[in-house]
C-alpha positions in Angstrom: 10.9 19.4 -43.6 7.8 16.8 -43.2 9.0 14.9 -45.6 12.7 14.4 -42.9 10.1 14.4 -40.0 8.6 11.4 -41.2 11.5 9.2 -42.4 13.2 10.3 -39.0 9.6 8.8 -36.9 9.8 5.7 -39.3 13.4 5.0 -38.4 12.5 5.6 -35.0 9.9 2.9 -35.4 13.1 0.4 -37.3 15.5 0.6 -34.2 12.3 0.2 -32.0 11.1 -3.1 -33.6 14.2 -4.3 -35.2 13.0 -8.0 -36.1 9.3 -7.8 -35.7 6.6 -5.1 -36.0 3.5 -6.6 -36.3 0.0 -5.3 -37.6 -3.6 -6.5 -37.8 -6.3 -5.4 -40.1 -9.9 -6.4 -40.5 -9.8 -5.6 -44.5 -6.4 -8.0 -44.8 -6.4 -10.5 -47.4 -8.7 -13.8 -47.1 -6.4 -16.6 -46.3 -8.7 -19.3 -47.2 -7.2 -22.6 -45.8 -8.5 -26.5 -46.3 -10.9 -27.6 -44.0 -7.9 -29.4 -41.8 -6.5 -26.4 -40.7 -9.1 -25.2 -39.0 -9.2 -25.7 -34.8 -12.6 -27.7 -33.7 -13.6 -26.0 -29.8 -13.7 -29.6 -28.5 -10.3 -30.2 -26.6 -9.3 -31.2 -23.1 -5.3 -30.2 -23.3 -6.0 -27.5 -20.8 -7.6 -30.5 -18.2 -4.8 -31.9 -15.6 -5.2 -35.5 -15.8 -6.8 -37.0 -12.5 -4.1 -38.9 -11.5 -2.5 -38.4 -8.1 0.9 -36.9 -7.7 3.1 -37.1 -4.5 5.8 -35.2 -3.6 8.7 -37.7 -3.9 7.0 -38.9 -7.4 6.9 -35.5 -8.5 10.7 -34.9 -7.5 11.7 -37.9 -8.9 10.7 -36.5 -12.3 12.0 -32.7 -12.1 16.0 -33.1 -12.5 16.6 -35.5 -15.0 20.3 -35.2 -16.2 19.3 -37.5 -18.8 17.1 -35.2 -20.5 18.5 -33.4 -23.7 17.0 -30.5 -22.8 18.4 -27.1 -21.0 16.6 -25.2 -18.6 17.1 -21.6 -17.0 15.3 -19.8 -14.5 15.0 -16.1 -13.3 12.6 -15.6 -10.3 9.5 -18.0 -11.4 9.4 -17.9 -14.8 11.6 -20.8 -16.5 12.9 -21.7 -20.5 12.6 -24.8 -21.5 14.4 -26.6 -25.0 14.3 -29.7 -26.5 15.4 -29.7 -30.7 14.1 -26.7 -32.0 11.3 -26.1 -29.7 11.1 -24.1 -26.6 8.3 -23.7 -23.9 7.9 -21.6 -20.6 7.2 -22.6 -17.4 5.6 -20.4 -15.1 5.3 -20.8 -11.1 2.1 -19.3 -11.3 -1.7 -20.1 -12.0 -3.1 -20.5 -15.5 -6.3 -18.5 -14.8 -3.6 -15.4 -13.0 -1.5 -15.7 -16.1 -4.4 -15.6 -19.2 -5.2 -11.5 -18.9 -1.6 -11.2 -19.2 -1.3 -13.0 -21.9 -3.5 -12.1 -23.6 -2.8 -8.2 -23.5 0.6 -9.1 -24.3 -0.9 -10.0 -28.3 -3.3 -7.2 -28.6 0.2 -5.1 -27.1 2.0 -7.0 -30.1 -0.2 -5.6 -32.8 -2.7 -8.8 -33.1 -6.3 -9.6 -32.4 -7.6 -12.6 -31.1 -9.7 -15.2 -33.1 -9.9 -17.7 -30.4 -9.7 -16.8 -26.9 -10.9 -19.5 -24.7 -9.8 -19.9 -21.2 -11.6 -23.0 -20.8 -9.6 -24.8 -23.4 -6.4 -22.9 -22.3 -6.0 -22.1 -25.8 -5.9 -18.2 -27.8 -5.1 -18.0 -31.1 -4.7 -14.8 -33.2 -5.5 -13.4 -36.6 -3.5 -13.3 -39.8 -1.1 -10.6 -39.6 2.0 -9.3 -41.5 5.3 -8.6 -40.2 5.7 -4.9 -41.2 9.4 -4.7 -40.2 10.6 -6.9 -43.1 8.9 -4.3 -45.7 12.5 -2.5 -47.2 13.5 0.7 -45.8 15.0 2.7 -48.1 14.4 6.6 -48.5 11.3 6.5 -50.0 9.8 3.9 -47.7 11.1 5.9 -44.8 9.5 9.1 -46.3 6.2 7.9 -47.4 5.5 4.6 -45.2 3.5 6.4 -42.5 0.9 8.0 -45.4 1.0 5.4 -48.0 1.3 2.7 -45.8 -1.4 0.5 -47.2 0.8 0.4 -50.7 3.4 -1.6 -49.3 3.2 -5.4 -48.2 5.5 -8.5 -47.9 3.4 -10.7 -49.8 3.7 -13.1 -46.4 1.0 -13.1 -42.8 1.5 -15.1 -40.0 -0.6 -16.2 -37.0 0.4 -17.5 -33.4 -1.5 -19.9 -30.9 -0.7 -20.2 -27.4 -1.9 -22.8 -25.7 -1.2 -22.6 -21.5 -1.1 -26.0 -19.5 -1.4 -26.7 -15.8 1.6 -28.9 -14.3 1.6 -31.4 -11.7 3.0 -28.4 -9.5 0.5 -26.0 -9.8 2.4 -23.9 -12.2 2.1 -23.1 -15.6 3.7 -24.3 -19.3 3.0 -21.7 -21.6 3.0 -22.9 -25.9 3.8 -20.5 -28.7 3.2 -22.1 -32.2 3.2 -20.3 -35.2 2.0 -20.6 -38.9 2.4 -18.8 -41.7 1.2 -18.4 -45.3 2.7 -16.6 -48.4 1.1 -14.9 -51.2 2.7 -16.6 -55.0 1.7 -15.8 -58.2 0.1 -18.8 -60.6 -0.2 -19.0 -64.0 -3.7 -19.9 -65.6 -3.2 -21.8 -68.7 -6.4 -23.2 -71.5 -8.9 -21.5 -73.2 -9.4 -17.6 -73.1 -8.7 -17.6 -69.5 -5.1 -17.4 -69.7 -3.4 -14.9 -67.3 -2.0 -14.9 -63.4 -3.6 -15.0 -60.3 -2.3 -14.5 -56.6 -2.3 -17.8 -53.9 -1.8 -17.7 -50.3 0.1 -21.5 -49.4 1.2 -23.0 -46.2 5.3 -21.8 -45.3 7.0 -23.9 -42.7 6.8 -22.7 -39.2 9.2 -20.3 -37.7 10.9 -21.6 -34.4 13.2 -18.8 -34.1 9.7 -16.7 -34.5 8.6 -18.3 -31.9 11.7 -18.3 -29.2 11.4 -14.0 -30.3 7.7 -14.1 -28.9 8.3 -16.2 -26.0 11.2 -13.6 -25.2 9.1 -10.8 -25.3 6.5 -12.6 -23.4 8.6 -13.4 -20.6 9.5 -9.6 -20.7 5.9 -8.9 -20.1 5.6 -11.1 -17.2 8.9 -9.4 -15.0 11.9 -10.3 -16.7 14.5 -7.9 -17.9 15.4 -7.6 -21.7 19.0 -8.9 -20.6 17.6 -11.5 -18.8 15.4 -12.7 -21.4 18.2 -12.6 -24.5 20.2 -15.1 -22.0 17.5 -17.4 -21.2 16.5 -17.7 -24.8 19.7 -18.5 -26.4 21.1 -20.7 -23.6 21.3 -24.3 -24.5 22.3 -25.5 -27.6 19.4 -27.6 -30.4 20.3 -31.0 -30.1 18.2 -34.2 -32.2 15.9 -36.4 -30.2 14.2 -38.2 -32.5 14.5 -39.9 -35.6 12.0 -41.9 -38.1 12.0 -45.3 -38.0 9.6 -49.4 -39.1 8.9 -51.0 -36.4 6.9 -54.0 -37.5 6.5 -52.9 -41.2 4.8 -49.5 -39.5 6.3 -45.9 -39.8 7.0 -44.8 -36.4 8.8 -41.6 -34.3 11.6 -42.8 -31.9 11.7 -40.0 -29.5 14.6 -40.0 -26.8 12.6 -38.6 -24.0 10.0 -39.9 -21.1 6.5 -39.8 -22.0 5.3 -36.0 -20.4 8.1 -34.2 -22.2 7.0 -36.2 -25.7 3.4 -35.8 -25.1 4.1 -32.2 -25.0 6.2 -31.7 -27.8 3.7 -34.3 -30.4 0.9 -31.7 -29.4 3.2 -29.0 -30.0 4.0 -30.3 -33.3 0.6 -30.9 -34.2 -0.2 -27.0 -33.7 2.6 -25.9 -36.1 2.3 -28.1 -39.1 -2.2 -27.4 -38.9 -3.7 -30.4 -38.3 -6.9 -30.4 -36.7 -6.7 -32.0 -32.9 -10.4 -33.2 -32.7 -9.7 -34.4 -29.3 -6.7 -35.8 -26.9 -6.5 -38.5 -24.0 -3.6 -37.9 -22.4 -4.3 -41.3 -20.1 -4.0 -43.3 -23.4 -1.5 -41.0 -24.7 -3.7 -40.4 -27.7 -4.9 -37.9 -30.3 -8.0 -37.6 -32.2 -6.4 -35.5 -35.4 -8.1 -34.9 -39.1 -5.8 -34.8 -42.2 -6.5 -33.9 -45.6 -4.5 -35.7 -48.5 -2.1 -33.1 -50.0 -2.7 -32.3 -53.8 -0.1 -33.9 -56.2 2.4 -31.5 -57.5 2.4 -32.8 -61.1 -1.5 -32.6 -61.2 -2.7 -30.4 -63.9 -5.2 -27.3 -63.5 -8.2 -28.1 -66.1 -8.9 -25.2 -68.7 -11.8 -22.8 -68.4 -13.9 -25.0 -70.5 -12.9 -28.3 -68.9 -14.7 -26.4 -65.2 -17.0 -25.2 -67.6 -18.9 -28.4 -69.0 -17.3 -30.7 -66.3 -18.2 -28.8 -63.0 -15.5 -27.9 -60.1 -14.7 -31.2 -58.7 -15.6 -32.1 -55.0 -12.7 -31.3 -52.4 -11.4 -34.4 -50.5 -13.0 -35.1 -47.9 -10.2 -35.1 -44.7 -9.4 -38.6 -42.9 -9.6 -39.5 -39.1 -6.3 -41.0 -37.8 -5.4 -41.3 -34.3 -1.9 -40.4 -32.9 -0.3 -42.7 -30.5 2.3 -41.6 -27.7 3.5 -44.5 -26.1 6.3 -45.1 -23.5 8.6 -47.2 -22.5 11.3 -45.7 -19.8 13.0 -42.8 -21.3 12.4 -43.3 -24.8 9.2 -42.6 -26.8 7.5 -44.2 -29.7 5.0 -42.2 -31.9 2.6 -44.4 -34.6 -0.1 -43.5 -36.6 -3.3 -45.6 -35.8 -6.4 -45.0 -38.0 -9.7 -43.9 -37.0 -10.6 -47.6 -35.6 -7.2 -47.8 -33.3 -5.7 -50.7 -35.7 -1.8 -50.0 -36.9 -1.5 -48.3 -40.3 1.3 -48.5 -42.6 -0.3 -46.4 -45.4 1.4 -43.7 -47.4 -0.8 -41.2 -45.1 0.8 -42.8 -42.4 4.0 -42.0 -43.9 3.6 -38.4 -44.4 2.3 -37.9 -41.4 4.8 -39.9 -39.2 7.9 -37.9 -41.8 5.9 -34.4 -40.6 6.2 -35.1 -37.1 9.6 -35.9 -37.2 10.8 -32.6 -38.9 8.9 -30.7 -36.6 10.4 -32.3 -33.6 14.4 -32.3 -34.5 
């Protein structure tokens, strides 16, 4: 009888959180990232830019028919889309909507890393997604007291970054990153044998469009409501890579506020680390850390032995430029003294951007 009593509370729990059922722990696994993955505190994202705004100029921009993107509204909270990225748009006031939001991740199953309303940016811990663990009878029956036996070898973290409009309202960001656990192989001298890995897994945007659901939920609309708004409007590509004099650019087919918006967006999911932003310039200050050639070989135990554990690359400064011209958008790589750069860095990063954005 306990045994039924628990497999029927855990299939209560399955029906409850069908796709996502997250939860936190302080004695989780150490996902040790490079150095480029990690958020500096110095940003100005959550600053409206001083530039005065008038009515007409400010309608003028709003309905667009031009704009690839769809847009749905139920009281005063608003979907946005554009490719594979959505957003929110709140008629409300950042500083009325952080408590919200930030209950809604600690009601969610996370806890917060970075929570700073002066940056308009909270970010949470490394957590897994219990609801893809399998649930077959003995799962069902023993999950609830053995819980800490079973994992999914994956963890995932979210950061949400609010920004003011021009109206007053907000836009609410939901990025997400994962990692997953594989197994490597140590080969050379008497240290043969396997170890475990945590590595970067590409970012999740229908993860994301589930979190911004649920969040719109928590701030008044209906789970009907929400399931409509989300899947309303169908992906369509805005950008594309492209050489504009011998440099590796991002053509975007939008005006400069929506591809501002969508770059920094970008630059959240795939981890690099926004050192600072000037949105007047249409600039960001990012770090990036030269990836690790696949076919580069692991030295032996007595190669680290007698030749020491060599020094981790240091990451480079690049700056990323947003500029406009009408209704299309060009994105370039600059490096850390503003002058064009065509380098195979520049390449990568320009190729990133791009996936991100279709």
């Amino acid at each position: 009888m306990a045994v039924m009593a628990l497999a029927g509370c855990s299939s209560l729990d399955i029906l409850q959180n069908d796709r996502v059922d997250y939860k936190s722990s302080g004695k989780g696994p150490s996902l040790d990232v490079p150095p480029d993955l990690t958020q500096l505190t110095r940003d100005t994202r959550y600053v409206v830019p001083g530039v005065a705004v008038t009515a007409s100029g400010f309608a003028q921009g709003q309905a667009d028919k031009s704009v690839p993107t769809a847009a749905m509204a139920v009281a005063d909270v608003r979907i946005e889309r554009s490719g594979n990225q959505r957003w929110l748009v709140v008629n409300r006031p950042a500083d009325k909507l952080w408590e919200p939001v930030r209950e809604f991740w600690q009601e969610s199953g996370f806890l917060l890393t970075l929570d700073q309303q002066n940056l308009g940016i909270m970010e949470t811990d490394w957590a897994e997604n219990r609801a893809k663990l399998p649930q077959d009878f003995i799962r069902n029956a023993l999950g609830k007291v053995l819980d800490s036996l079973y994992s999914t070898g994956e963890r995932d973290k979210f950061r949400t970054r609010l920004e003011r409009n021009a109206s007053g309202g907000t836009e609410i960001y939901v990025s997400h990153r994962g990692m997953v656990e594989t197994v490597t192989t140590r080969t050379g001298g008497t240290a043969s044998g396997a170890d475990t890995l945590w590595q970067p897994k590409p970012a999740d945007p229908e993860l994301e469009a589930e979190f911004l659901r649920r969040l719109m939920v928590k701030l008044g609309v209906t789970q009907e409501q929400s399931k409509a708004l989300i899947a309303a409007g169908g992906a369509k590509q805005t950008s594309r890579v492209a050489t504009v004099n011998n440099q590796p650019v991002v053509q975007i087919d939008e005006s400069f506020d929506r591809a501002w918006r969508r770059v920094g967006l970008a630059l959240d999911r795939t981890g690099f680390t926004v050192e600072d932003r000037d949105r007047t310039q249409g600039m960001y200050f990012v770090r990036y850390v030269e990836p690790t050639p696949a076919d580069k070989k692991e030295p032996g135990f007595f190669s680290k032995l007698f030749s020491g554990t060599p020094a981790a690359a240091a990451p480079l400064k690049y700056r990323i430029a947003v500029r406009s011209q009408g209704e299309s958008t060009t994105v370039s790589v600059l490096n850390a003294q503003g002058a064009a750069e065509s380098s195979a860095n520049a390449q990568r990063i320009v190729q990133v951007i791009a996936d991100d954005l279709k």
